[in-house]
FILO-360612 format. One record per residue: residue number from 0; x negated, y, z of N, C-alpha, C in turn. Coordinates in nm, 2 decimals, always signed. Example, Ala and Ser with C-alpha at 12.3 -4.5 7.8 and 13.67 -1.06 7.14 Angstrom:
residues 2
<0, <-1.32, -0.57, +0.78>, <-1.23, -0.45, +0.78>, <-1.32, -0.33, +0.78>>
<1, <-1.28, -0.22, +0.71>, <-1.37, -0.11, +0.71>, <-1.29, +0.00, +0.79>>
END
This chain:
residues 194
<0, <-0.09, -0.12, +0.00>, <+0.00, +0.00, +0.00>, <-0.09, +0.12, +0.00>>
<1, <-0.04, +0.23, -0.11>, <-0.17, +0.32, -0.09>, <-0.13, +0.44, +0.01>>
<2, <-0.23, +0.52, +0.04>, <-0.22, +0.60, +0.20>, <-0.07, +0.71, +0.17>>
<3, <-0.09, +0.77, +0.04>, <+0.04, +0.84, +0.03>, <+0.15, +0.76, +0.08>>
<4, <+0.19, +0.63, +0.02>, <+0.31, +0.57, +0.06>, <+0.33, +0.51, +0.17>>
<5, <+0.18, +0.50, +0.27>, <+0.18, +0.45, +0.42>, <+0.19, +0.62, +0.50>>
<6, <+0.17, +0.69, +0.46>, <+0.19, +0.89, +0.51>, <+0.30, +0.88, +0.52>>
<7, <+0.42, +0.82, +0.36>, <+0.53, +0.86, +0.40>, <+0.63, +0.78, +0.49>>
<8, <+0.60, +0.65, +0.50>, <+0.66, +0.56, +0.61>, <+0.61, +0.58, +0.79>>
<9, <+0.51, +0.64, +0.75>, <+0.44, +0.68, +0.91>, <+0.58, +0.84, +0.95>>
<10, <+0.56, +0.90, +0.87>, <+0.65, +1.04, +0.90>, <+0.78, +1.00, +0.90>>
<11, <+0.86, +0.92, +0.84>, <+1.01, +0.89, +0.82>, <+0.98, +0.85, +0.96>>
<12, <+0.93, +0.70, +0.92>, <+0.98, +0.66, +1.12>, <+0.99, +0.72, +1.25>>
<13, <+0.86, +0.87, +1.22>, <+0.82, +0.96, +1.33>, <+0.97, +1.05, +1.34>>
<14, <+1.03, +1.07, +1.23>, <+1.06, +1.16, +1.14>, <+1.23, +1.14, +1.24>>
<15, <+1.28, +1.00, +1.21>, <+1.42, +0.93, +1.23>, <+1.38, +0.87, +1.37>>
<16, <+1.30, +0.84, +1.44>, <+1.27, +0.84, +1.62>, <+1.30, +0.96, +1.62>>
<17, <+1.27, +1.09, +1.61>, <+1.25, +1.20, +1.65>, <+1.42, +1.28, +1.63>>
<18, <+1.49, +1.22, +1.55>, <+1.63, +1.24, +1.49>, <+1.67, +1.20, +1.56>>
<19, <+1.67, +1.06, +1.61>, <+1.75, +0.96, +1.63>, <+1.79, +1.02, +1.81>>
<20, <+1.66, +1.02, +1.90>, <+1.69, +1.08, +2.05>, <+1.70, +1.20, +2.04>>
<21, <+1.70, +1.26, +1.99>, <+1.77, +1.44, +1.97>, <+1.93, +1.42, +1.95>>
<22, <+1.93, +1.36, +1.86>, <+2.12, +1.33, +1.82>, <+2.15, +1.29, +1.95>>
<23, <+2.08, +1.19, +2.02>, <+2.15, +1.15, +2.12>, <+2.17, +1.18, +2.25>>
<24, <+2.07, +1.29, +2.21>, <+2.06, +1.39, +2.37>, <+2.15, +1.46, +2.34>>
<25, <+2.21, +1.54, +2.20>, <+2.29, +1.66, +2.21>, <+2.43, +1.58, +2.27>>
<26, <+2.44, +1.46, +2.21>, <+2.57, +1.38, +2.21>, <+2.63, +1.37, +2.37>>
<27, <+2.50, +1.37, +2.42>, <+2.50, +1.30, +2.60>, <+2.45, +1.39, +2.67>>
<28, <+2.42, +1.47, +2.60>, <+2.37, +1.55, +2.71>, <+2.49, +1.65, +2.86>>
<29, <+2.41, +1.60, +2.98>, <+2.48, +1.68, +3.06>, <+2.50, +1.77, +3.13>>
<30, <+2.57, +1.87, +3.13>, <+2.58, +2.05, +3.18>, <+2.49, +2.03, +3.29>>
<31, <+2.35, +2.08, +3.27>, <+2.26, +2.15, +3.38>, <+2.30, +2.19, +3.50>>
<32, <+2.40, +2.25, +3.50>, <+2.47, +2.28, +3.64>, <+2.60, +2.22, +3.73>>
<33, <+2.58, +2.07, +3.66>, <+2.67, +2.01, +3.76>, <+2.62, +2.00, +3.90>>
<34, <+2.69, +1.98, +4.01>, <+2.63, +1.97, +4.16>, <+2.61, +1.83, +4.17>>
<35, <+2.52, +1.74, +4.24>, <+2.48, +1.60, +4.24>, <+2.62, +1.58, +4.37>>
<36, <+2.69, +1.46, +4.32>, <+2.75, +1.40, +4.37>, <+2.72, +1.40, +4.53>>
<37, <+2.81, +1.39, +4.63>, <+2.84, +1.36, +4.78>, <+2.78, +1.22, +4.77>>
<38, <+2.73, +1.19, +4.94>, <+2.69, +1.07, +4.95>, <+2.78, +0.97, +4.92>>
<39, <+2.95, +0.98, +4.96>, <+3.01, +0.84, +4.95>, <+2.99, +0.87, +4.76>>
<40, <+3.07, +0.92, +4.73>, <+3.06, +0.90, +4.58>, <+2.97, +0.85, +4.52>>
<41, <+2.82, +0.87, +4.55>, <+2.70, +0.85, +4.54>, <+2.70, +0.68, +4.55>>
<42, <+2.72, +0.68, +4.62>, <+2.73, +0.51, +4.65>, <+2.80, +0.40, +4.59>>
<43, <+2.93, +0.46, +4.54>, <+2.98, +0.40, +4.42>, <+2.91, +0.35, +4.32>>
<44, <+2.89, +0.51, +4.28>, <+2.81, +0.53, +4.14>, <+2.71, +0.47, +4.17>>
<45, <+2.60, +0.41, +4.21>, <+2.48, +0.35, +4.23>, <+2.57, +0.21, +4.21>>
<46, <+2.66, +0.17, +4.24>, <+2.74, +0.03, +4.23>, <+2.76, +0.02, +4.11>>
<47, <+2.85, +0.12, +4.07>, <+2.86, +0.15, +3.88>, <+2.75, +0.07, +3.78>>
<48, <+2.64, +0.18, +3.84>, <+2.51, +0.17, +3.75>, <+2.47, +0.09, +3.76>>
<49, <+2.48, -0.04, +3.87>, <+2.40, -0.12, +3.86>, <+2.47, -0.23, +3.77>>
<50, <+2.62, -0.22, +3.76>, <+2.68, -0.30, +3.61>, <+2.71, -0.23, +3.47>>
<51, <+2.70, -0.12, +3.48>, <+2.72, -0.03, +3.33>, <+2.62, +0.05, +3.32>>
<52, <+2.54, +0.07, +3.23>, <+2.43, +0.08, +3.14>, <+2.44, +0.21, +3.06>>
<53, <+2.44, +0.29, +3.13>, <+2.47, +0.35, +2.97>, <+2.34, +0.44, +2.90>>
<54, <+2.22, +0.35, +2.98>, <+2.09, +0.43, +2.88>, <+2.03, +0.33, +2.81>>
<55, <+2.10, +0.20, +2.80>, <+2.11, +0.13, +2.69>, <+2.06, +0.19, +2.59>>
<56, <+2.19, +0.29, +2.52>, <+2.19, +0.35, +2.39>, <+2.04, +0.40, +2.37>>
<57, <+1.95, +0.41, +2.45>, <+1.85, +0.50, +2.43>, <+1.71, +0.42, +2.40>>
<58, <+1.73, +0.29, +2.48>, <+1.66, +0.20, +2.51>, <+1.67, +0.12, +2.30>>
<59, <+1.80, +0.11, +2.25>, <+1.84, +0.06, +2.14>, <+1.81, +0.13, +2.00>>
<60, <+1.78, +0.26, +2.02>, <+1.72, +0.41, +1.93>, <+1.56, +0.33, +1.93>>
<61, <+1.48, +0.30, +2.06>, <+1.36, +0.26, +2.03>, <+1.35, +0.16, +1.95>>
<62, <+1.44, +0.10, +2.00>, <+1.40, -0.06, +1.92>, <+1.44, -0.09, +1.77>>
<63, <+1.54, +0.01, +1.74>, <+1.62, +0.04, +1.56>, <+1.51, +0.12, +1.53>>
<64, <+1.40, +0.20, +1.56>, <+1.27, +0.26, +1.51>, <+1.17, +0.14, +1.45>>
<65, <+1.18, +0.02, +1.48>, <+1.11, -0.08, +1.42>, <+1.15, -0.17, +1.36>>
<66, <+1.28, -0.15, +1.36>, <+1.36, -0.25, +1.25>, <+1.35, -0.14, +1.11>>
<67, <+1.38, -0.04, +1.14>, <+1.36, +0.05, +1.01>, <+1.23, +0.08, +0.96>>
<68, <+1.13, +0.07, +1.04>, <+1.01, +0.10, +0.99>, <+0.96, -0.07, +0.87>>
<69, <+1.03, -0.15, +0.92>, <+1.01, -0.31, +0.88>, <+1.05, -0.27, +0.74>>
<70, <+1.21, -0.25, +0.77>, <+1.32, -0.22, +0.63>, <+1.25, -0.13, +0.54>>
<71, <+1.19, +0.01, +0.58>, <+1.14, +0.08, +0.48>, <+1.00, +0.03, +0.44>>
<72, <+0.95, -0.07, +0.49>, <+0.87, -0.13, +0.43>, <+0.82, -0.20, +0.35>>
<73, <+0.95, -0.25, +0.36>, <+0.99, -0.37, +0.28>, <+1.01, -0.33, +0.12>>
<74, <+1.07, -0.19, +0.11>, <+1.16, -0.10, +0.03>, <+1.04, -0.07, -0.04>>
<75, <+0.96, -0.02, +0.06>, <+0.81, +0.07, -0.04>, <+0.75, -0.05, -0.10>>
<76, <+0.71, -0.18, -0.09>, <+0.68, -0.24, -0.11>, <+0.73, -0.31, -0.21>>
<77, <+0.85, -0.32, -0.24>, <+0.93, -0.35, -0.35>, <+0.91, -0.28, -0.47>>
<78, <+0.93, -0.14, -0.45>, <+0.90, -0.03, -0.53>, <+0.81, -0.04, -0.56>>
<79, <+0.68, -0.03, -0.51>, <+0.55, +0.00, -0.54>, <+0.51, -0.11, -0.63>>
<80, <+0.61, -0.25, -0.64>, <+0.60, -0.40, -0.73>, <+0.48, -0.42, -0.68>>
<81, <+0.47, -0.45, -0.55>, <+0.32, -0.51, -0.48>, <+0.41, -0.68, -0.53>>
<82, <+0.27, -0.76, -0.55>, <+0.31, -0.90, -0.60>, <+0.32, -0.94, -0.45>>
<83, <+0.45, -1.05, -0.46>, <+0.54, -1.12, -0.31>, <+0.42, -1.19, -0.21>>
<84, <+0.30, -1.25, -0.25>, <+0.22, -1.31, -0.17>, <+0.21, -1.17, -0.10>>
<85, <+0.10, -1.05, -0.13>, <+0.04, -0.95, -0.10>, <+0.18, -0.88, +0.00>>
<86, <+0.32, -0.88, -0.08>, <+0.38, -0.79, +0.02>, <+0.42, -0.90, +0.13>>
<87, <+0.37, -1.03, +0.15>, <+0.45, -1.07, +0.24>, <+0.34, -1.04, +0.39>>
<88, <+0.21, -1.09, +0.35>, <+0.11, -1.03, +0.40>, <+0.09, -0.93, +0.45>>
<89, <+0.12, -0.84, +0.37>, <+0.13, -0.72, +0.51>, <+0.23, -0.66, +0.52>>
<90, <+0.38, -0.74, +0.49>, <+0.53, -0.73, +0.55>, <+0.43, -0.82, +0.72>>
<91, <+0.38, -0.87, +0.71>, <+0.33, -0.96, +0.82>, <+0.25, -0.88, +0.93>>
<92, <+0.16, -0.82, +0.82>, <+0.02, -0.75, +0.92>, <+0.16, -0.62, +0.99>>
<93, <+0.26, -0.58, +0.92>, <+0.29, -0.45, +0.96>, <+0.37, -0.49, +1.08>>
<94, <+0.43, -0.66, +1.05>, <+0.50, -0.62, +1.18>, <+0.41, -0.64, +1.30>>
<95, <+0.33, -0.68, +1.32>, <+0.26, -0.65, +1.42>, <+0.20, -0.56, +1.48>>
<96, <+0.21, -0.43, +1.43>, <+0.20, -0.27, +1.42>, <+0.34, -0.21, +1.48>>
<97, <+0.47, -0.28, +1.43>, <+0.59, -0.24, +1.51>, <+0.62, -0.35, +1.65>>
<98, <+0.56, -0.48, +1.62>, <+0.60, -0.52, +1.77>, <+0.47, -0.46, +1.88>>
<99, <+0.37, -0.37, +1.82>, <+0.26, -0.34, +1.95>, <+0.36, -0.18, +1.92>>
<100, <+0.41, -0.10, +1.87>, <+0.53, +0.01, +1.90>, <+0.62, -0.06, +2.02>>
<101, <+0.68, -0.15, +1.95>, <+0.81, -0.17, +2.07>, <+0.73, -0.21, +2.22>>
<102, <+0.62, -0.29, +2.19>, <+0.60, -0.36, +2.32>, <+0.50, -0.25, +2.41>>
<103, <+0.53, -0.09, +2.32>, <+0.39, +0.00, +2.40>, <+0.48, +0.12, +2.42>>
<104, <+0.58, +0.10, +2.39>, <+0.72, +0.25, +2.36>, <+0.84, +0.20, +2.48>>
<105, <+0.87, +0.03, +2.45>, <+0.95, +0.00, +2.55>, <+0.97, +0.05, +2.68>>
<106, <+0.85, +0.02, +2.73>, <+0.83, +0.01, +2.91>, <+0.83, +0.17, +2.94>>
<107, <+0.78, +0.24, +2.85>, <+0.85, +0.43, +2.88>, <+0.94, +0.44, +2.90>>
<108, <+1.00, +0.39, +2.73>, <+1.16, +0.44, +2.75>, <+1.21, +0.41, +2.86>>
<109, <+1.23, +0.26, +2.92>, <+1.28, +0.16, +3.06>, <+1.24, +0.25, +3.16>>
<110, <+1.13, +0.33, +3.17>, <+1.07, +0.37, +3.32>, <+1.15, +0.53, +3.29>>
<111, <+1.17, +0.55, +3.22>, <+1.22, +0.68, +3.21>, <+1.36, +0.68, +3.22>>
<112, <+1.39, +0.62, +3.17>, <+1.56, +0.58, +3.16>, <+1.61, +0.56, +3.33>>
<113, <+1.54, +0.46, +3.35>, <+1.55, +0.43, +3.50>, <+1.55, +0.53, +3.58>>
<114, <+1.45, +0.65, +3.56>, <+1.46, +0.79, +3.64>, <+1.52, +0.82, +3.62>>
<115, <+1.60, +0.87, +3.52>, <+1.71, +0.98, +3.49>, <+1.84, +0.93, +3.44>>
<116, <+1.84, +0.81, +3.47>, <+1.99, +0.71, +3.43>, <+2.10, +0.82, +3.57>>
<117, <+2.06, +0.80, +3.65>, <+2.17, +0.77, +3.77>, <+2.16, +0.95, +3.83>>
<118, <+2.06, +1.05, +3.80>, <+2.07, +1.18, +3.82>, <+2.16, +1.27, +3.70>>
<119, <+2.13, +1.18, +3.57>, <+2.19, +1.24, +3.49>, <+2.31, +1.18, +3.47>>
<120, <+2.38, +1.07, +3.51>, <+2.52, +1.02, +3.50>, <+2.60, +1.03, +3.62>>
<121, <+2.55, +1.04, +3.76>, <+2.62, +1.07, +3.86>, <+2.67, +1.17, +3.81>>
<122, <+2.64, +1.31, +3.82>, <+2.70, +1.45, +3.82>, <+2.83, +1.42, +3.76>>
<123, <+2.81, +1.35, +3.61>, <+2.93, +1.39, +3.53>, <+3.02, +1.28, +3.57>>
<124, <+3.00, +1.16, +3.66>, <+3.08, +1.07, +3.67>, <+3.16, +1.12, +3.82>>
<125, <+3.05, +1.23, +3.95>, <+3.14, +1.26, +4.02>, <+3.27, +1.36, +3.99>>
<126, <+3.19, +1.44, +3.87>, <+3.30, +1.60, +3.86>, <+3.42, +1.56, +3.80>>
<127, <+3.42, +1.42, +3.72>, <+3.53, +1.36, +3.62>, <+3.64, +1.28, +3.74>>
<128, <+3.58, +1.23, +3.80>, <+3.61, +1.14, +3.90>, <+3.65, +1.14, +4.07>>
<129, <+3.75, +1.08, +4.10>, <+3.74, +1.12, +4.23>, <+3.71, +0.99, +4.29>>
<130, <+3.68, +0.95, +4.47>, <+3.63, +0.86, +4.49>, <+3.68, +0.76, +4.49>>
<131, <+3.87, +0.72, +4.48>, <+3.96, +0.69, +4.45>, <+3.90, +0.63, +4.32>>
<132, <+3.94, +0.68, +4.21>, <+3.89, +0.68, +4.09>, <+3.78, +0.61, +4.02>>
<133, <+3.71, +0.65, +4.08>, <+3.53, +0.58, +4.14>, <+3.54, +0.43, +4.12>>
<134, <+3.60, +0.43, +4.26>, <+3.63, +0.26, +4.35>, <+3.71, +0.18, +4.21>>
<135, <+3.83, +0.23, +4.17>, <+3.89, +0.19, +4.07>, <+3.80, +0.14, +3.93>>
<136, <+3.70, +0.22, +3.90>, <+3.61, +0.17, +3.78>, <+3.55, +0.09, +3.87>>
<137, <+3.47, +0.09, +3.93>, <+3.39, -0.03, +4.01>, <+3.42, -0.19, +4.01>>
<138, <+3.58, -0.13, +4.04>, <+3.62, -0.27, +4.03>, <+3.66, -0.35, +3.92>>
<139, <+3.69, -0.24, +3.84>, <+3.72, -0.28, +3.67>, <+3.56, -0.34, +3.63>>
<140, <+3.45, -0.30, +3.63>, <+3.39, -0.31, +3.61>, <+3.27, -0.49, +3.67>>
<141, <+3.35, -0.47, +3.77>, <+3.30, -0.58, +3.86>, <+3.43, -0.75, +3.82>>
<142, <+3.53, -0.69, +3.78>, <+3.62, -0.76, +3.77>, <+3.60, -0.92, +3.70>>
<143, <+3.58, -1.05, +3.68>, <+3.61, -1.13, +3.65>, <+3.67, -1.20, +3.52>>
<144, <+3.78, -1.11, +3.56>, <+3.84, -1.05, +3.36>, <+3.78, -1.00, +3.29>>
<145, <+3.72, -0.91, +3.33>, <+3.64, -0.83, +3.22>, <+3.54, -0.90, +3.17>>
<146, <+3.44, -0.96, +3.28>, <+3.39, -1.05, +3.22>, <+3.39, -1.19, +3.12>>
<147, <+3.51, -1.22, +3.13>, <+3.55, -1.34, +3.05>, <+3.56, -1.26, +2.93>>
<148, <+3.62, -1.14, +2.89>, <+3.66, -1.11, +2.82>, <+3.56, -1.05, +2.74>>
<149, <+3.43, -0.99, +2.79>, <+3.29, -1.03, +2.75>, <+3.28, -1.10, +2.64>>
<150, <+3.28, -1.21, +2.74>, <+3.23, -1.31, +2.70>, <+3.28, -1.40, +2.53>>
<151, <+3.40, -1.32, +2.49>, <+3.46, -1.34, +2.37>, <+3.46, -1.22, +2.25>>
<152, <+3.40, -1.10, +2.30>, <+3.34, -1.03, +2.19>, <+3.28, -1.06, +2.10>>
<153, <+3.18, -1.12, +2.16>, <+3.11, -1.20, +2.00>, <+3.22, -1.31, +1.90>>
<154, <+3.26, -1.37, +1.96>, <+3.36, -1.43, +1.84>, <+3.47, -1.36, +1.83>>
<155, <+3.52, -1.25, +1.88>, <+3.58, -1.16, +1.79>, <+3.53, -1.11, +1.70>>
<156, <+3.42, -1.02, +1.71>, <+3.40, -0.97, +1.62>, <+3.31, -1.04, +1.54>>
<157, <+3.28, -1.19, +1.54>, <+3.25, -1.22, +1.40>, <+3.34, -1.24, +1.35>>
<158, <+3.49, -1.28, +1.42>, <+3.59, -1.33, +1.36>, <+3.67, -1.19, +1.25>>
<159, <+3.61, -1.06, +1.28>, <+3.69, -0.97, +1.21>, <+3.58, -0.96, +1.11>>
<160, <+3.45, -0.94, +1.09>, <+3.35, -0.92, +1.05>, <+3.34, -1.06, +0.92>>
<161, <+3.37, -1.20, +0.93>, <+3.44, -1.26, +0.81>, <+3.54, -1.19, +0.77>>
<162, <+3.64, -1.15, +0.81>, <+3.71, -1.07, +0.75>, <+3.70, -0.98, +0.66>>
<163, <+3.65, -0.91, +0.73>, <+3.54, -0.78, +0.61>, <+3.48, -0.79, +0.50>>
<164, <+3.38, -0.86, +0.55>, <+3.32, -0.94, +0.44>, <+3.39, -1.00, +0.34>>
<165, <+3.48, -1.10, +0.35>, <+3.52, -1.11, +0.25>, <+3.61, -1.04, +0.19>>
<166, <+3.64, -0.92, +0.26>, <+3.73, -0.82, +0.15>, <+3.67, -0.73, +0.09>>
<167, <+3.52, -0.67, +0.13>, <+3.47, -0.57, +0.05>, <+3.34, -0.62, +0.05>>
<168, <+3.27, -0.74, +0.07>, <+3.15, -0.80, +0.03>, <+3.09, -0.76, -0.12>>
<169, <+3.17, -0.75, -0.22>, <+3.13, -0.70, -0.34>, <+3.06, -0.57, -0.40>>
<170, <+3.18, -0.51, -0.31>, <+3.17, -0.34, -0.35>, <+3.06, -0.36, -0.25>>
<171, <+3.02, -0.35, -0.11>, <+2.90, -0.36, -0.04>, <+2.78, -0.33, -0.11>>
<172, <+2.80, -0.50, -0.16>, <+2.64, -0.50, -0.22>, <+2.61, -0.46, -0.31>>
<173, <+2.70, -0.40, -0.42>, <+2.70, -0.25, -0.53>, <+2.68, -0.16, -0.44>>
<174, <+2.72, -0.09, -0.31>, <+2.69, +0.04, -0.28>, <+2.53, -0.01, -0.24>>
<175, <+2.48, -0.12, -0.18>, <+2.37, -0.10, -0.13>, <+2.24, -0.12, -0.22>>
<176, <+2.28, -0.18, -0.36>, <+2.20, -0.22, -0.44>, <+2.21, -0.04, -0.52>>
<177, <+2.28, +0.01, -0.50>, <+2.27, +0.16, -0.55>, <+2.19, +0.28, -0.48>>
<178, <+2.19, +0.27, -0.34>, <+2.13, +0.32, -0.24>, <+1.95, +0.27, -0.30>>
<179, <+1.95, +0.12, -0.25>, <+1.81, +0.11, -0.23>, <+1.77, +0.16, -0.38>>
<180, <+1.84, +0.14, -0.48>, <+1.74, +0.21, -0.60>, <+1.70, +0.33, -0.60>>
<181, <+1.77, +0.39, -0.50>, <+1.82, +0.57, -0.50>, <+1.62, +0.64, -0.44>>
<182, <+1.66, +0.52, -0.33>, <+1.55, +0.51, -0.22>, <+1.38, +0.51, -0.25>>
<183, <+1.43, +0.34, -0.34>, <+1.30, +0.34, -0.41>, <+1.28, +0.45, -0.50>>
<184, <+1.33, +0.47, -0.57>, <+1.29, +0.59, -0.69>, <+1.25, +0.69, -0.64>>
<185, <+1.27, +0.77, -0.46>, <+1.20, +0.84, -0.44>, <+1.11, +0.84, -0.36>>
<186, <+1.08, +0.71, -0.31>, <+0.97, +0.67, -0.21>, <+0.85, +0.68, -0.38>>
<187, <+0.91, +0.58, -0.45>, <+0.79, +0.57, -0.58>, <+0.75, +0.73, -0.66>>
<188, <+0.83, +0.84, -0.63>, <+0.80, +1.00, -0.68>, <+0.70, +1.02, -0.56>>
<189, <+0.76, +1.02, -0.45>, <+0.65, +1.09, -0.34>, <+0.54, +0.98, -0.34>>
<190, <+0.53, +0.90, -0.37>, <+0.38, +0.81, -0.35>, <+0.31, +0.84, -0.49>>
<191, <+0.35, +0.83, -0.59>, <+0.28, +0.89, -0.71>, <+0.29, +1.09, -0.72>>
<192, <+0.32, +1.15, -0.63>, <+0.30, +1.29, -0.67>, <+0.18, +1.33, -0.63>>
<193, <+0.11, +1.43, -0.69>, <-0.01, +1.50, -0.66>, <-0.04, +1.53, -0.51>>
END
């Protein structure tokens, strides 16, 4: 792969990380001046948090940064008509470049998330909530039901997801077979321009 077309896969990925937790900070982000929750409240919420996640999402932004960096690799590499031994090779060497990202990015995100999960989600879960309220999600949350019910999400939604598929499977792979040419054609301009 030559350095222009490894410049431009180095900057997208920097490019779409850097997109990706900005979107998600404006999306989540919480008014600076809420007051930190009372102790009982506080104690809920620490109950909450220790069954609902919600910096997940942030933890899943890191890790979709190496699946796309894979995918756009794969793309330049197609484009560029590198012969399939050579692109599998360092489809190979690269992911080892994204699993030493994930396995060197992860344990931030986790330690950071961890700090500021329960400062930055108490506020907005006491001002919404009362302790009443609180208790009530706790227990929804802790519930039994819920969990069974979990536990059948995945064969729902693969059960709707055959569905899909078989109704717009076609048109799909036309929109996507139109995309990636769109893609390649200008990954292949910016790697051949001056």
């Amino acid at each position: 792969m030559n350095s222009a077309l490894r410049s431009c896969l180095h900057l997208a990925a920097a490019a779409a990380l850097c997109a990706s937790l900005a979107a998600h900070a404006q999306t989540a982000a919480a008014p600076a001046n809420l007051p930190a929750p009372d102790a009982e409240k506080q104690k809920v919420i620490d109950r909450i948090l220790a069954v609902f996640h919600p910096e997940n999402g942030v933890l899943q932004v890191v890790q979709r940064q190496g699946l796309n960096a894979m995918e756009q690799s794969g793309i330049a590499l197609q484009t560029a008509h590198v012969p399939k031994d050579k692109s599998d090779k360092t489809l190979k060497e690269i992911s080892v470049d994204v699993q030493k990202y994930i396995d060197t990015t992860m344990p931030l995100a986790q330690a950071s998330a961890k700090k500021n999960t329960n400062p930055a989600v108490g506020p907005i879960l006491a001002q919404n909530f009362t302790l009443d309220e609180l208790k009530q999600i706790e227990a929804l949350l802790e519930s039994p039901l819920k969990s069974r019910f979990e536990k059948l999400v995945p064969q729902m939604e693969n059960a709707v997801g055959q569905k899909v598929q078989a109704d717009i499977q076609a048109q799909v792979n036309a929109n996507a077979k139109v995309m990636t040419e769109a893609v390649g054609t200008k990954l292949r301009i910016a790697a051949t321009a001056p």
